[in-house]
N, C-alpha and C positions, 0 to 999 in steps of 0.2 A: 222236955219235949212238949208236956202238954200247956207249957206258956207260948209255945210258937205256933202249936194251933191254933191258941185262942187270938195270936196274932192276926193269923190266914184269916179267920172267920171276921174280923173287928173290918167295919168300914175303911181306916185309913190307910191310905197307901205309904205310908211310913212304917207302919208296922209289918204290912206285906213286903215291903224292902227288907225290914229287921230280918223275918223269920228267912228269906230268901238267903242272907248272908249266913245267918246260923245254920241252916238244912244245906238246901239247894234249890236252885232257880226253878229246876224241872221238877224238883219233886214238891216245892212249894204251888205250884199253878197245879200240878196234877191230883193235889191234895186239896186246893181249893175248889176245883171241878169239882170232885168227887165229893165232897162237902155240902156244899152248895146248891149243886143240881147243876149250874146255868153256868152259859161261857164266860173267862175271865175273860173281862176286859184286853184292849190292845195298851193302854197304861199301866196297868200293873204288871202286864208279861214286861214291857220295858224297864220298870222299876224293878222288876225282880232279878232281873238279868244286866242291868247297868252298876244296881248294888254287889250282886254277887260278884260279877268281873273286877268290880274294883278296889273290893276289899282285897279278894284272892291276887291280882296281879301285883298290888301293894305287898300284901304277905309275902310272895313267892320273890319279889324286887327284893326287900328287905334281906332275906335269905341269903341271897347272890350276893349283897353285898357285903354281908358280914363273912359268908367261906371267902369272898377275895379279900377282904383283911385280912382273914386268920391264915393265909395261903394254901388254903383247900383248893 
C-alpha cells in the first residue's frame, strides 16, 4: 500500500492510473485531495477511472468466459 501512495503523490499520470487500478478510482483521487491540499485535476479523475474500468471489466469478461467453458 505504501508503493501506491507514493504513486498518487509522484507527478505522472501513469502511476496515478497504476495506483487507481490497484486501490480504486474513488479512493485514489480522494487520497490524492487529501494528500495534496489542492484539486485533482480533470485528467487524472479520467485516468483513474478509464484505468480502473478497464482492467476490472477485462478481469470480470475473463471470468464469464472461463465459468461458460467450464459449464458454470
Amino acid at each position: 500500500m505504501s508503493h501506491a501512495v507514493g504513486w498518487i503523490e509522484r507527478g505522472s499520470v501513469f502511476w496515478f492510473g497504476l495506483a487507481a487500478v490497484l486501490i480504486n478510482a474513488f479512493w485514489v483521487v480522494a487520497i490524492a485531495r487529501v494528500l495534496t491540499g489542492s484539486p485533482v485535476g480533470e485528467r487524472r479523475i479520467l485516468v483513474a477511472s478509464a484505468a480502473y474500468a478497464i482492467v476490472w471489466a477485462g478481469m470480470f469478461a475473463l471470468i464469464g468466459y472461463a465459468a461458460a467453458a467450464a459449464g458454470i
